[in-house]
N, C-alpha and C positions, 0 to 999 in steps of 0.2 A: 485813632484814625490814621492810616497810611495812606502814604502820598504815593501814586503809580500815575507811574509815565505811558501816556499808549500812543504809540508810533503806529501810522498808517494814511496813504498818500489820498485814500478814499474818503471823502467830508462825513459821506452817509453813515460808515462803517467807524469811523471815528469820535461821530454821536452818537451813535448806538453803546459802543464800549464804553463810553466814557458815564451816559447814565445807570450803565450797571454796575459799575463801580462804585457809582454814587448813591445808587440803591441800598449796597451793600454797604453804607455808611465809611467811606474811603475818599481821598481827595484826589481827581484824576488831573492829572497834567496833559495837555494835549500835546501833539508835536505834527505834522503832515510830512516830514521828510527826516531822513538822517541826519542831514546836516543842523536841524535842527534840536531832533531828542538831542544830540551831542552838546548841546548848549545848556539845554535846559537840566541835563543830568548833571550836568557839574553845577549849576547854579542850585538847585533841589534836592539833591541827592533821593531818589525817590529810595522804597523800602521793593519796589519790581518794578519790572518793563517790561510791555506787552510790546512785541515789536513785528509789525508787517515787515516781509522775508524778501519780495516784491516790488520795491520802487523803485522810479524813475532816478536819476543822479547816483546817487549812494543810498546803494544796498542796506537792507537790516542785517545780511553779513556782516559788509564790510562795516555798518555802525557797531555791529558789537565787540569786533576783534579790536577798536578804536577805543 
C-alpha cells in the first residue's frame, strides 16, 4: 500500500480523489493548499503527488519547484 498525497483547494474534488485512491487499495493523504502538501510531504514522504495546478496563496507550481 502507497501513501499519495492529493493536493487540491476543492473539498468536493478532494473527496472524490482521495476514495479512488483508496479504492485502489492506497493510503491518500489530503492537503487543501500548497502550503500545506509542503508539510505534510516531508513529514510522509508519499510514494506520488496528485497536485491541483490552480490554487488560491501558493500555487501547485510553485509547491513543486519547493
Amino acid at each position: 500500500m502507497s501513501k499519495i498525497l492529493i493536493v487540491d483547494d476543492s473539498p468536493a474534488q478532494l473527496y472524490s480523489l482521495c476514495k479512488m485512491v483508496e479504492s485502489g487499495g492506497h493510503q491518500p493523504i489530503a492537503a487543501e493548499s500548497g502550503e500545506k502538501a509542503l508539510e505534510l510531504a516531508a513529514d510522509e514522504h508519499p510514494a506520488v503527488i496528485l497536485m491541483d495546478i490552480v490554487m488560491p496563496g501558493m500555487s501547485g507550481y510553485q509547491a513543486t519547484r519547493r
